[in-house]
TIFIPA-753658 format. One line per 2 residues: for each residue x, y, z of C-alpha. Coordinates in steps of 0.05 Angstrom, whole numbers, plus 32768, in hexadecimal, padded with zeros to 4 digits. Layout:
X,Y,Z | ...
END
This chain:
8043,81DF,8073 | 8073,81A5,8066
8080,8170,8098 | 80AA,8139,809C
8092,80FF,80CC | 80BD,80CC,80E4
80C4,80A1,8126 | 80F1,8068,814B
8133,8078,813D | 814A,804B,8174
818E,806C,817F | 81BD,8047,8195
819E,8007,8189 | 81C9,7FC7,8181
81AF,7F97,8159 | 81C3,7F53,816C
8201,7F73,8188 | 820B,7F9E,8143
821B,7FE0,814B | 81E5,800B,8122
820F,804C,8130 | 822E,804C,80E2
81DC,8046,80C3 | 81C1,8073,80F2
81FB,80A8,80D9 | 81EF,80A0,809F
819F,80A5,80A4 | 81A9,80EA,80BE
81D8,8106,8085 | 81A6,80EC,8056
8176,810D,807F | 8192,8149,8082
8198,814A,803C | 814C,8136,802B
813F,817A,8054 | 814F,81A5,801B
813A,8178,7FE1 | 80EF,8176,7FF3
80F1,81BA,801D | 80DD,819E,8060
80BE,81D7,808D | 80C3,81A5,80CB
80D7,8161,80E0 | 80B4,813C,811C
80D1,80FD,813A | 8097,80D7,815A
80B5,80B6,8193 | 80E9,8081,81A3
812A,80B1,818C | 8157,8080,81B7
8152,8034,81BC | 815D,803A,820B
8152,8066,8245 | 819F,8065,8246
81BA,8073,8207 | 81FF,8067,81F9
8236,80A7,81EC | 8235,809E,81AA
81EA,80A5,81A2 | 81DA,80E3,81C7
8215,80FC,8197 | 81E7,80E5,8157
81A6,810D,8180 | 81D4,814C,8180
81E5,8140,813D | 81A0,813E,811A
8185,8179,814F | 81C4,81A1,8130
81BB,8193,80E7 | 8174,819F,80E5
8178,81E0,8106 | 81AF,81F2,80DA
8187,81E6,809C | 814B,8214,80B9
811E,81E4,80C2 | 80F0,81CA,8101
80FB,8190,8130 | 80C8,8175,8157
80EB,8138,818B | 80B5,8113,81AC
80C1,80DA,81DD | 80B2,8096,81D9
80AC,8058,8209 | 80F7,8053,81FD
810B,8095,820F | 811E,80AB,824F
80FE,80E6,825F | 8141,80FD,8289
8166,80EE,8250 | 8133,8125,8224
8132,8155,825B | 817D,8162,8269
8183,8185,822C | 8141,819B,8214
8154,81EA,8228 | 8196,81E9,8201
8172,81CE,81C3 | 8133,8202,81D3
8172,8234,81B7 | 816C,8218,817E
812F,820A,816C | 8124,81C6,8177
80E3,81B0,81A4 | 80F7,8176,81CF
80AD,8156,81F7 | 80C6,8120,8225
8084,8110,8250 | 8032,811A,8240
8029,8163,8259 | 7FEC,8192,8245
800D,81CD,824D | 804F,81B9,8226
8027,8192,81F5 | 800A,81C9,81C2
8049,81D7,818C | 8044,8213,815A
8079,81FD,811E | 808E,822D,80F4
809B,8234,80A8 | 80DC,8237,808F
80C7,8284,807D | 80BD,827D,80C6
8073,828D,80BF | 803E,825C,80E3
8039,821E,80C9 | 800E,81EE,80ED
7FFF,81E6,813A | 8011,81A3,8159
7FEE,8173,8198 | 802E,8166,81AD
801F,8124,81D5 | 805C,80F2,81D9
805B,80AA,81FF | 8026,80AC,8236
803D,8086,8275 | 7FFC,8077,82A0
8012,809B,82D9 | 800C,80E1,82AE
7FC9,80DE,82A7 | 7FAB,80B1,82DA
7FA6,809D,8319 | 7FAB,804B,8329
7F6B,8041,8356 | 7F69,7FFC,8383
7F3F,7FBA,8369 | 7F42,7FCA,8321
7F37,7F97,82F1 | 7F6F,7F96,82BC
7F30,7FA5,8280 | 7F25,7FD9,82BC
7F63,7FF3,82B5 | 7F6A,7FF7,826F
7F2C,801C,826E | 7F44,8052,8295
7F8F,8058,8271 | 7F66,805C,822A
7F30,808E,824B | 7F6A,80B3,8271
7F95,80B6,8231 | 7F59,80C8,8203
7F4A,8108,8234 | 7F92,811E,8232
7F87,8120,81E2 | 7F4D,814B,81EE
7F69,8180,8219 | 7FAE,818C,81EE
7F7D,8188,81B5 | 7F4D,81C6,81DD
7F8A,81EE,81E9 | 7FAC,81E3,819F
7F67,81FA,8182 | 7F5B,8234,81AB
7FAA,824F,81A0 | 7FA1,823D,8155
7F63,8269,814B | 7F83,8299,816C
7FBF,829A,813C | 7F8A,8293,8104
7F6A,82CF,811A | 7F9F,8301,8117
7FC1,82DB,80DD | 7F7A,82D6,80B4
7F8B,828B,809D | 7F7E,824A,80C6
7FB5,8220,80DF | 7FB6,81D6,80CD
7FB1,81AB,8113 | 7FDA,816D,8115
7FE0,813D,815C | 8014,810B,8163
8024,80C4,8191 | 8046,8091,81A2
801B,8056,81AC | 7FF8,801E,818C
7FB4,8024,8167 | 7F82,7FF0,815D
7F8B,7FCB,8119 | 7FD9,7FE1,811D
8012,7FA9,80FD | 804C,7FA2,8125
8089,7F85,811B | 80B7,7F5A,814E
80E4,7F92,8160 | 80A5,7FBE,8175
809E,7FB6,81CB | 8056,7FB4,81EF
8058,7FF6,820D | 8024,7FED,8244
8021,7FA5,8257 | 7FE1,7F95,8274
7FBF,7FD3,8275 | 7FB6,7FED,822D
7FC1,7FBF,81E9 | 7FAA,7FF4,81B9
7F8D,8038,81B2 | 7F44,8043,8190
7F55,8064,814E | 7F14,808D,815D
7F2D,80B2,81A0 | 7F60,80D9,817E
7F4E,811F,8170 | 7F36,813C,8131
7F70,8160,8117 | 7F89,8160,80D2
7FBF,812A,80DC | 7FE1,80FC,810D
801A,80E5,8112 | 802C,80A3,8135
8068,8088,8151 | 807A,8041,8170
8062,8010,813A | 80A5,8001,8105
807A,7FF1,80D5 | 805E,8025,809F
8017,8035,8094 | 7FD3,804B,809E
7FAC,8043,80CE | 7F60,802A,80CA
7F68,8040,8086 | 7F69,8082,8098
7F99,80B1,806C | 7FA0,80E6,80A0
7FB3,80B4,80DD | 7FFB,8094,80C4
8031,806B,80E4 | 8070,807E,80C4
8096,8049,80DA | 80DF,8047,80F4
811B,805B,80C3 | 813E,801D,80CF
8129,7FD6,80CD | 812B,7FC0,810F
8125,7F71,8115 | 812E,7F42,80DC
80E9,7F3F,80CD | 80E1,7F8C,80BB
812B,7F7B,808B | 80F4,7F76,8047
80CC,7FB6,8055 | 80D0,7FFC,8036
80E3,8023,8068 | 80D2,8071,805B
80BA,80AF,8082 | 8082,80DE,806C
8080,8123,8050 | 8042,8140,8066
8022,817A,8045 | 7FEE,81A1,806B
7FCA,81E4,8061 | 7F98,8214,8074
7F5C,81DE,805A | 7F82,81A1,8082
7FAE,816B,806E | 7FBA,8169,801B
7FEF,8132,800E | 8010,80FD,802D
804D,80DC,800E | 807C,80AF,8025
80C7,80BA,8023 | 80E4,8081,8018
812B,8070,8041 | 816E,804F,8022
8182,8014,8035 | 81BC,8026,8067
81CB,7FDE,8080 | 81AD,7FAC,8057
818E,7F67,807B | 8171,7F2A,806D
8154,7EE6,8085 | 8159,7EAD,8063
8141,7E64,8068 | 8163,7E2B,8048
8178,7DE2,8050 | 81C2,7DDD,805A
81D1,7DC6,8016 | 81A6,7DF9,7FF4
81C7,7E2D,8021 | 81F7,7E4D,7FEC
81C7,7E5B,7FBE | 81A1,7E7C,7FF1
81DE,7EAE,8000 | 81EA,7EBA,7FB6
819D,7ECD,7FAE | 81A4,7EFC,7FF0
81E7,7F1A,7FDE | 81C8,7F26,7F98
8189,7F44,7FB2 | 81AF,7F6C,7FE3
81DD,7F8C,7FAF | 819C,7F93,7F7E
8178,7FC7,7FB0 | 81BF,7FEF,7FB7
81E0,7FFD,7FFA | 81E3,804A,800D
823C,8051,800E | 8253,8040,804D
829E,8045,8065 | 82AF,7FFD,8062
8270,7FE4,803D | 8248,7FBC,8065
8240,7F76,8063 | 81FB,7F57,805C
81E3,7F44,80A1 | 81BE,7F06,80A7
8192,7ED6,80D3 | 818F,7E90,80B6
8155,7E5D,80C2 | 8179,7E0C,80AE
8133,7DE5,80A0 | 814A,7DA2,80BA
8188,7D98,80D8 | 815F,7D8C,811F
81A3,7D60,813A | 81DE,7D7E,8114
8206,7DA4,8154 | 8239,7DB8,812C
8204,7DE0,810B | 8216,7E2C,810E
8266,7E19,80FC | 8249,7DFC,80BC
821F,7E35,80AD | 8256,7E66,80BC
8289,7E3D,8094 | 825C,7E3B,8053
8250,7E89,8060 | 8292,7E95,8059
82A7,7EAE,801C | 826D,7EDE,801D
826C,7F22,802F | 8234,7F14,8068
8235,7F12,80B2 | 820A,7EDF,80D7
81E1,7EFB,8116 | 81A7,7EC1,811E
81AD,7E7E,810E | 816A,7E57,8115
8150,7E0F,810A | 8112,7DFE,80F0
80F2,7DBA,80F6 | 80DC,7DA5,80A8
808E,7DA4,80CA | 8096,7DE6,80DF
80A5,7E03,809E | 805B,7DF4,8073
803E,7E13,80B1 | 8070,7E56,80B1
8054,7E57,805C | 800D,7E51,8076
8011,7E87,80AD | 7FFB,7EBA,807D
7FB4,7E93,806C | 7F73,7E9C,8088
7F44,7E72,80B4 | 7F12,7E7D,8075
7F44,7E5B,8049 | 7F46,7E1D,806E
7F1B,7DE0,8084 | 7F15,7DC9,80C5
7F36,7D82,80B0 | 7F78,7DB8,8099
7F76,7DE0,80D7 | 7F74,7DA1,8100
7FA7,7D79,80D4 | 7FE3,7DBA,80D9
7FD4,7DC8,811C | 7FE7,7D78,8129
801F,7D80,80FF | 803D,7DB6,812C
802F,7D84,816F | 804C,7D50,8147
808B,7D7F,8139 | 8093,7D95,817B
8094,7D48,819B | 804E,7D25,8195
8059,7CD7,8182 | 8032,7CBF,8141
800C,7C96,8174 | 7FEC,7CDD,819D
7FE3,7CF5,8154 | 7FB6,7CBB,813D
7F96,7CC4,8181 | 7F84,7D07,8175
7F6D,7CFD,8132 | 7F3B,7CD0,8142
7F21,7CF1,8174 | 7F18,7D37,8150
7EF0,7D05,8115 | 7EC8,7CE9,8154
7EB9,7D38,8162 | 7EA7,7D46,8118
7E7B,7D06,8110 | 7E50,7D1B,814B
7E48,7D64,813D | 7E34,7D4F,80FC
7DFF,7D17,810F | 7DB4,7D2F,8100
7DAE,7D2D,8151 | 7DE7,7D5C,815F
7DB3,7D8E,8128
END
């Protein structure tokens, strides 16, 4: 059994007021195309298929489109909702895309939640824990003076037991199968949520503020694969091959614009999970950000533009331009500032969507963010964090304050009577 894993589309997004209806076109053609290359037996979209609850005309056309084209080419579809998805939006049409094939799982239901896929031979393939963004009030109950750890608690226990029954069911109707069949099914579970150790991105939105941050890797069932949804970023999680963020299609903020973005062929059979391998996705609509001084700023756009048409746009009527956020290091009192960026941008085939300053302190401090504590001194974590109150309006007169009073602090924790 051959499945493809992908998640956060995000139809219908605009992206600082850019249309994404040309990439997302051409993401599903070249979807549609993949299908047949690596023989795909199914495709499951975990969660977040549209950007908002109320997705625009022309992105409910681009659902119909990819529920069409995969059924056409005999092949699977799994749609499971996100925390962007409406599940009103899901429902209206589940029935009419039932007729063809396609599973549509809008809201966290036991019953609805065990999937049998099929083979393209149409033989089983693999049975499925259907289980698509959990809002609280699906599986619990909100009780009166609960602490908000309380709370949490309760979601994480709630959600954990919800695993466990779909998980009950899919076993017991996969035995069955494997009975009369005489070969075990693969089980695979799927989610939309955030796991502990997870990397997000900007674009990525807390999906339950205040009552659960992430979900322990360890209360997910023991099936033979799972596959995640909500995180844009690719990867693994807690190391573990079988438990795998694909990651969204697109790059969805500026700082996803230098990741490989990709979806995974999963290859499963009677003995469990065999290979995972990731697909990787064209660049439809290529981005950048870049950080300069105003002077250096032109060789900054020749190095992007270069770059840009290095990694080779996917053709696109009209090609599209290189979209761009720009951070000015200095600058702090030019107000003219954005005409002069857009003036020397000019003759380039970019569009500007962000223009940012950057204080000249702040920019040793955006080079260090990737150290650790372990790398440093106390004197260095002291000194950068006084260069960022210095940068954001402390007088050298608070700063030499400060100073010697954290060498007052040092000096005494030091002294033998401080031991």
């Amino acid at each position: 059994m051959r499945i493809l894993h992908t998640s956060d589309w995000h139809l219908g997004q605009h992206f600082m007021g850019k249309s994404r209806q040309a990439e997302h076109t051409a993401l599903i053609d070249w979807l549609l195309a993949q299908l047949a290359v690596v023989e795909i037996d199914a495709v499951i979209v975990a969660g977040d298929i549209f950007d908002t609850g109320t997705p625009p005309s022309h992105a409910r056309e681009l659902y119909y489109r990819l529920a069409l084209g995969v059924a056409d080419a005999g092949v699977g579809l799994l749609l499971l909702g996100g925390n962007h998805d409406s599940p009103a939006v899901l429902g209206e049409s589940r029935e009419l895309l039932a007729r063809l094939g396609v599973i549509t799982l809008a809201n966290a239901d036991v019953a609805a939640g065990v999937k049998l896929l099929h083979r393209r031979d149409g033989s089983p393939g693999c049975m499925v824990c259907a289980v698509p963004f959990i809002r609280p009030r699906e599986v619990m109950l909100s009780q009166a003076g609960q602490s908000a750890d309380q709370k949490q608690q309760s979601l994480q226990q709630a959600i954990a037991a919800h695993y466990a029954t779909v998980y009950a069911a899919a076993r017991q109707k996969s035995e069955a199968l494997a009975s009369a069949a005489g070969q075990r099914l693969p089980l695979i579970a799927t989610g939309h949520l955030t796991t502990v150790g997870a990397s997000c991105s900007e674009s990525v939105r807390e999906i339950h503020v205040g009552s659960l941050e992430a979900f322990p890797t360890s209360a997910f069932p023991p099936v033979d694969y799972i596959a995640l949804g909500h995180i844009h970023r690719p990867q693994r999680v807690a190391g573990l091959e079988h438990v795998r963020y694909c990651g969204s299609p697109l790059p969805l903020s500026f700082d996803e614009c230098d990741q490989t973005k990709e979806m995974l062929i999963v290859d499963l059979d009677a003995d469990g999970l065999r290979t995972v391998t990731p697909l990787p996705v064209p660049c439809f609509q290529p981005l950048a950000t870049l950080r300069s001084t105003l002077a250096d700023l032109p060789a900054a756009l020749a190095t992007a533009v270069g770059r840009a048409d290095a990694n080779g746009r996917l053709e696109i009527p009209g090609r599209p331009p290189l979209w761009l956020e720009i951070a000015i290091i200095g600058e702090s009192g030019q107000a003219d500032l954005p005409a002069r960026v857009q003036a020397a941008c000019a003759a380039w085939p970019v569009e500007v969507l962000r223009i940012r300053r950057i204080c000249e302190a702040n920019v040793g401090i955006e080079r260090q963010a990737l150290e650790t504590l372990d790398e440093l001194t106390p004197e260095e974590v002291f000194s950068r964090r006084l260069q960022q109150e210095k940068a954001n309006g402390l007088d050298d007169e608070g700063s030499e304050a400060l100073h010697r009073r954290y060498a007052e602090i040092v000096a005494e924790l030091s002294s033998p009577e401080a031991a």
